[in-house]
C-alpha positions in Angstrom: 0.0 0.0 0.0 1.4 3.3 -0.8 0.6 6.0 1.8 0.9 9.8 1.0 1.8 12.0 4.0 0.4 15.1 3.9 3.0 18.1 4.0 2.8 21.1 6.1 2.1 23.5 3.0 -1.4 21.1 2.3 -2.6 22.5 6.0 -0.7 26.3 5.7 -4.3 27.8 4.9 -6.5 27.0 8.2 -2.8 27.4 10.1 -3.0 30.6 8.5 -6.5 31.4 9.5 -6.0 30.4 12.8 -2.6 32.8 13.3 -4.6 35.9 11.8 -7.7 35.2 14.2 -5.2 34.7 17.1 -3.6 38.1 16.5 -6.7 39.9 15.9 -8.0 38.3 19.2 -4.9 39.7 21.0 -5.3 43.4 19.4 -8.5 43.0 21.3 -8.2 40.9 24.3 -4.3 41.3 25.4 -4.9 40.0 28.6 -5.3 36.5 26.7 -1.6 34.8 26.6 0.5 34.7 23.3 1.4 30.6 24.5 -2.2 29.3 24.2 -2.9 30.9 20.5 0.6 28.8 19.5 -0.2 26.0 21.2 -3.4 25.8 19.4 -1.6 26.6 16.4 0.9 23.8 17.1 -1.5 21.2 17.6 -3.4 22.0 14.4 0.1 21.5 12.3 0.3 18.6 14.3 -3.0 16.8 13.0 -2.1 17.4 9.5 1.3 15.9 9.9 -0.5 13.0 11.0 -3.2 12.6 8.3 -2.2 10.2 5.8 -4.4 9.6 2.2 -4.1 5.2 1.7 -3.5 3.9 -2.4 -2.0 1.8 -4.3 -1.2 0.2 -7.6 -3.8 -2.3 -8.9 -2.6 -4.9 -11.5 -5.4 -7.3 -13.0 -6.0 -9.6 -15.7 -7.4 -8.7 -18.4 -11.9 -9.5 -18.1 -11.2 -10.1 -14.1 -12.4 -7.4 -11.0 -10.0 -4.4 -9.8 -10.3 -2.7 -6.4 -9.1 0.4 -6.4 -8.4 1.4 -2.6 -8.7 4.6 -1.5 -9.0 6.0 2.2 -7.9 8.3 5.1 -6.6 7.5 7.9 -5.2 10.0 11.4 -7.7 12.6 10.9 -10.8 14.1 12.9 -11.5 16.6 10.1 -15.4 16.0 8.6 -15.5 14.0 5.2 -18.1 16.2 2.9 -17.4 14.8 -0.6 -15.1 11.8 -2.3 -14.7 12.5 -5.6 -13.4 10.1 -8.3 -11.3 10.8 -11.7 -9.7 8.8 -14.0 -7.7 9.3 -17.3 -7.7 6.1 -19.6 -6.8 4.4 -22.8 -10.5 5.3 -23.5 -10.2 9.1 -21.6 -7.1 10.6 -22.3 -8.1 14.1 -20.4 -7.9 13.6 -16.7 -11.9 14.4 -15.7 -14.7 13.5 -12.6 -16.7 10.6 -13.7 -17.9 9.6 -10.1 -18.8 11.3 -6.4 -19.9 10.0 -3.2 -22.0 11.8 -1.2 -22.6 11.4 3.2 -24.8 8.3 3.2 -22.9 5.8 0.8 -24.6 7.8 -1.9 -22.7 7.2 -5.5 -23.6 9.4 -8.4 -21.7 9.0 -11.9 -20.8 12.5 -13.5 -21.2 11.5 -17.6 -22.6 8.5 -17.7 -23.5 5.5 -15.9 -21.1 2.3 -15.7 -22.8 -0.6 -13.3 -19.1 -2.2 -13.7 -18.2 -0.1 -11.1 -19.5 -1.0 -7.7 -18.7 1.3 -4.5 -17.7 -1.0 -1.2 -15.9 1.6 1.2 -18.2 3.4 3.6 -18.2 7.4 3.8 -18.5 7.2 7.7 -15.1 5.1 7.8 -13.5 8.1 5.0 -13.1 5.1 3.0 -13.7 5.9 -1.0 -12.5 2.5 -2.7 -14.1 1.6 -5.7 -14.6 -2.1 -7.8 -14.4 -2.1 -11.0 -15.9 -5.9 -13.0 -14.9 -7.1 -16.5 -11.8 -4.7 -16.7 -10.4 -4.6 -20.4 -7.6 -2.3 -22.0 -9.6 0.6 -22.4 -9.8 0.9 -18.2 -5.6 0.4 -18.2 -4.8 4.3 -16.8 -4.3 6.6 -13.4 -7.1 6.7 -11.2 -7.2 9.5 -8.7 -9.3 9.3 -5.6 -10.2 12.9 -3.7 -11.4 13.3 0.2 -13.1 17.1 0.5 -12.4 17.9 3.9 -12.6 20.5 6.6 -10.9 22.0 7.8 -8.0 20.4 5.7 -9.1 20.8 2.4 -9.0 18.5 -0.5 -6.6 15.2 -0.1 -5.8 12.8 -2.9 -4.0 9.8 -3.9 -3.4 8.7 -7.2 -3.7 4.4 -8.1 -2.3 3.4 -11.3 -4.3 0.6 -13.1 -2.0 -1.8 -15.1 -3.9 -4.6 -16.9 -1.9 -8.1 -18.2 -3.5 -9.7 -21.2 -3.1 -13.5 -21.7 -2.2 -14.8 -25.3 -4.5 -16.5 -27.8 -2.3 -19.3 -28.9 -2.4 -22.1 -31.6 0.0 -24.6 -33.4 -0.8 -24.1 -37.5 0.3 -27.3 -39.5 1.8 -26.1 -42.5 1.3 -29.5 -44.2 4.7 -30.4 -46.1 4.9 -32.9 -48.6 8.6 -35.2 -49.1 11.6 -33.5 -50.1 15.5 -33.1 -49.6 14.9 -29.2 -49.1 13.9 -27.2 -46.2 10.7 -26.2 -45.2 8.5 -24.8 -42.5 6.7 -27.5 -40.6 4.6 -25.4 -38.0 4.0 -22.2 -36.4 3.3 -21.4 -32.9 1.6 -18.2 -31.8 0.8 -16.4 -28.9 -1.2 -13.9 -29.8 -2.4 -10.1 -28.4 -0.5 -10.3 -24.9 0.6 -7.8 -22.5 3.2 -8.0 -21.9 5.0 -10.3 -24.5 5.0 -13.7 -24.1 7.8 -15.8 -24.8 7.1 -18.7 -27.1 9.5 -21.9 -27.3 10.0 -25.4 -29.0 11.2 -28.4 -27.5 12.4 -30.7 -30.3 14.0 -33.3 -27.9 16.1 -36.6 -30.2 15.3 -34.3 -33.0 18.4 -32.1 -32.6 19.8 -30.5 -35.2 17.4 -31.9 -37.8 15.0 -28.5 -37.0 15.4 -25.5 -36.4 13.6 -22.5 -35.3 12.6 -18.7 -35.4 10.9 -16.2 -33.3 9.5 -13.0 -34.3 7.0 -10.2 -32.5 4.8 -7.7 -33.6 4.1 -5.2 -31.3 0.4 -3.1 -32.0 -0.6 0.7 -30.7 -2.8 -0.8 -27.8 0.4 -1.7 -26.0 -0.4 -6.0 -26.7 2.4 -8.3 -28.7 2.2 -10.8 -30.8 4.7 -14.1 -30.9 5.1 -15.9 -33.5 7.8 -19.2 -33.4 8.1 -21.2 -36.4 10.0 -24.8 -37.1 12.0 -26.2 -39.8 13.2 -29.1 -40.9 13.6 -31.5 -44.3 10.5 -33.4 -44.6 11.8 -37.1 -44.7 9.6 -40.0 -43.5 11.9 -40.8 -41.0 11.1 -37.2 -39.3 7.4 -38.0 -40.0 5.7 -38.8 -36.9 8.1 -37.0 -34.2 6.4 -35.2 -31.3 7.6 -31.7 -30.1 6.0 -29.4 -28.2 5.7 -25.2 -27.8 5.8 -24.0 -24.5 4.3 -20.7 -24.0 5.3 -18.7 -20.6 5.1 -14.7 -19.4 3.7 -12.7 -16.5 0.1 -12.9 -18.1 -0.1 -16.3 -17.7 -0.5 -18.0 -14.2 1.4 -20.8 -15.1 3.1 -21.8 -18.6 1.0 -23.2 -21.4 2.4 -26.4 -23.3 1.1 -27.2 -26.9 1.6 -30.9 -28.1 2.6 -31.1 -32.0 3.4 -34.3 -34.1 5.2 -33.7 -37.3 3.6 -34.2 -39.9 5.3 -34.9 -43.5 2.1 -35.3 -46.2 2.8 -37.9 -48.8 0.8 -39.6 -51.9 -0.1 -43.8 -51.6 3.5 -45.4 -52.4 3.2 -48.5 -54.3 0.4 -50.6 -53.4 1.2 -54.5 -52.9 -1.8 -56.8 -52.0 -1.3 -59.4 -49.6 -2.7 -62.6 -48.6 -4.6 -63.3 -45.4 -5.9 -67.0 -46.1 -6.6 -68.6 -49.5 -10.1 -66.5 -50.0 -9.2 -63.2 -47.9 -6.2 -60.6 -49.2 -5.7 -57.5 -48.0 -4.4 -53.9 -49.9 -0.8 -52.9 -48.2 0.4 -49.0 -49.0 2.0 -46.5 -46.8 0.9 -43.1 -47.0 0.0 -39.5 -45.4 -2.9 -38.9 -44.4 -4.0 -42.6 -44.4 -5.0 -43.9 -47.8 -8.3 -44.8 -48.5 -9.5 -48.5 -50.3 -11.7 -49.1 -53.1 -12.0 -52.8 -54.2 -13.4 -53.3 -58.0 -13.4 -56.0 -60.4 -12.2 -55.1 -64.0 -15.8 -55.5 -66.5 -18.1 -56.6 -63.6 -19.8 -55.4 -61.0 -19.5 -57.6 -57.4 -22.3 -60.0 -56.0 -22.7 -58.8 -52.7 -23.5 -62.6 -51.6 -20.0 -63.8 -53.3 -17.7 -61.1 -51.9 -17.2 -58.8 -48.7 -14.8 -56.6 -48.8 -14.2 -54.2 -45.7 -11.8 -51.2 -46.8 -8.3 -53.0 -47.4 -9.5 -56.4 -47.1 -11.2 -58.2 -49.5 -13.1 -61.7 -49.1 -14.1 -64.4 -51.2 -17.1 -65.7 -49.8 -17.9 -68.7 -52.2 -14.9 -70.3 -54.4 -16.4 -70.5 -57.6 -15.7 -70.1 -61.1 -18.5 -66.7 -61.3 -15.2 -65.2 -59.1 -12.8 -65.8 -62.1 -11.1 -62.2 -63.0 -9.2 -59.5 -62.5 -9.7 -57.1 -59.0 -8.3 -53.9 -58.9 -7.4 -52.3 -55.5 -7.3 -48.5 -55.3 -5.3 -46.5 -52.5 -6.0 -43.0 -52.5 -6.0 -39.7 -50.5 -5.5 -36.1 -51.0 -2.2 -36.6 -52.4 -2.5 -39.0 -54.8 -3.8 -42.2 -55.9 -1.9 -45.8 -56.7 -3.6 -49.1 -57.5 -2.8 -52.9 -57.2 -4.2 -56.0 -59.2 -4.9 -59.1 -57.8 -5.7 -62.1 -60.5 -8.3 -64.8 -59.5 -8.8 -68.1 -60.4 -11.4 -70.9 -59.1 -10.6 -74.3 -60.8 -13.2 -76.7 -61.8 -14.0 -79.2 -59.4 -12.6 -79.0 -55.7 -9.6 -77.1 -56.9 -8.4 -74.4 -54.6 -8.7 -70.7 -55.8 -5.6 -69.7 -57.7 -4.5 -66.2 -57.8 -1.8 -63.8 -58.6 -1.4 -60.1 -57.4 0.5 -57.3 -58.9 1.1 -53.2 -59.4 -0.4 -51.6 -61.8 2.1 -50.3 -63.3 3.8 -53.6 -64.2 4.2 -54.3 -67.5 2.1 -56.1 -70.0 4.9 -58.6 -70.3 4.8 -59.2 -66.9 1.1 -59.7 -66.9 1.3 -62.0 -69.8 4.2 -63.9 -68.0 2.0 -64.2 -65.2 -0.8 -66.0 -67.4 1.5 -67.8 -68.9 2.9 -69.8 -65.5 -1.3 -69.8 -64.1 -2.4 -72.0 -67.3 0.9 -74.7 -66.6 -0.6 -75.0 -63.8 2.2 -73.2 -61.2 -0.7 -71.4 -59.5 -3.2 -74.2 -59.0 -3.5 -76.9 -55.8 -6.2 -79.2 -56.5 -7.5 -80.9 -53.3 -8.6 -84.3 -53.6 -12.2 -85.3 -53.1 
């Protein structure tokens, strides 16, 4: 609490009253002696040595309450008026915007504000003031007045200092494979007062990234950070977590924001493998996951011969109607690769034959591939 002790100089006017009363009252009456008129005179300085105006320096967060405290303590004089002014962001020119009259009665000079919510008590000489949902306009000096008497008007002056906590975000800045560098992610922390300081912790990472910090400060006094992280995108960096800390006097404790690197990539080549005899299943490797479309090359399927549940396809009947060629399609928003898978049911209680293969093999190897399924490579017949 700051206290402001009133000087002599704030009482010399009723001292000076008193010393020209006292002197006329000896031109008049000099059997009356000099000590008494400078004893009085004494104890009057005295009192207003002794009368102190209470403050202080209010800090909030920004949207919380302020009290501003304001009160008198070490006099007998008689409180007549409190008077309230304030020069703001929002009211540069220092001006009265609210008095308190005997009785606890508040009145607002331009304009009412219900944010503000008197809680001293005019008996006590205590003027402090609440003030609800503070924002940056309020930031400013505050300067609370007692009207006294005999002493006149005291004052104390409470500076209001707001902090503003950051908006913050990670933004993904979705690379694709390369061998150059690029920016992965950006972390901001944005509009705080003061500055935040904005960090990454890369951990086994290392010297694979790197990073960048840069502020913008605006006219209202808030900052923006901005932190940024680079890197090659490889797929063996694919998948690595980091994180951005966030810290600063606005914030009641620091704010950690969990990031997995993220290295975007089309289907690679699609390879189709084989789960049982009837079931096979559509292998790729891409970013974001690939999505599977099963078709069959000049039909449509029978819904009761064939299941197929996104990579995996199913057989659900071996018979010659499944003969043909199934095409398996990995996409996302990337790219898209497919995969061929060759079927064959034999007559009689032959197992199903099949062969699989990329699409972007060759018609030699496709014809290769027929060649070895009609000498019979590709067939087990069971017996009966």
């Amino acid at each position: 609490m700051a206290r402001k002790k009133i000087r002599w100089m704030d009482g010399a006017v009723p001292f000076l009253c008193v010393f020209l009363v006292s002197n006329f009252i000896l031109s008049k009456f000099s059997m009356i002696p000099c000590r008494l008129v400078l004893l009085a005179a004494l104890l009057l300085s005295r009192d207003a040595d002794a009368l102190q105006v209470i403050g202080g320096s209010v800090t909030v967060v920004q949207g919380d309450t302020a009290t501003l405290p304001c009160h008198v303590t070490d006099t007998n004089d008689d409180l007549t008026q409190i008077t309230w002014q304030r020069r703001t962001r929002a009211k540069p020119h220092n001006d009265n915007f609210i008095t308190i009259q005997p009785g606890n009665r508040l009145q607002f000079v331009h304009g009412h504000d219900d944010r503000f919510k008197y809680i001293g008590n005019f008996n006590d000489k205590n003027g402090t003031l609440q003030l609800s949902s503070v924002t940056l306009k309020d930031e400013g000096s505050y300067t609370c007045i007692f009207t006294l008497f005999p002493s006149g008007n005291q004052k104390t002056e409470i500076p209001l200092n707001l902090l503003v906590p950051p908006f913050t975000n990670i933004k993904d800045n979705l690379p694709t494979l390369g061998t150059e560098e690029v920016l992965f992610a950006t972390c901001t922390a944005a509009g705080s007062k003061p500055p935040a300081e904005v960090r990454w912790l890369t951990g086994a990472l290392g010297d694979k990234v790197r990073t960048t910090t840069n502020s913008t400060q605006y006219d209202n006094d808030t900052t923006t950070t901005v932190s940024s992280l680079f890197g090659v995108p490889t797929r063996e960096i694919n998948g690595h977590q980091v994180q951005c800390v966030i810290s600063g006097d606005s914030l009641t404790k620091e704010e950690t924001l969990p990031f997995t690197i993220q290295v975007y990539f089309s289907p690679t080549e699609v390879n189709i493998s084989v789960i049982s005899e009837d079931s096979f299943e559509c292998v790729t490797e891409a970013n974001p996951n690939a999505n599977f479309t099963w078709s069959r090359s000049g039909q449509s399927f029978m819904q009761s011969a064939v299941k197929e549940e996104g990579a995996k396809l199913q057989l659900l009947s071996l018979t010659a109607y499944l003969n043909g060629l199934y095409q398996c399609e990995a996409a996302n928003s990337y790219g898209i690769k497919h995969g061929q898978l060759y079927v064959h049911v034999a007559s009689g209680a032959c197992s199903a034959a099949w062969a699989s293969f990329g699409l972007l093999l060759s018609l030699d190897v496709i014809g290769a591939t027929w060649f070895f399924y009609k000498s019979g490579r590709f067939q087990k017949c069971l017996r009966q």
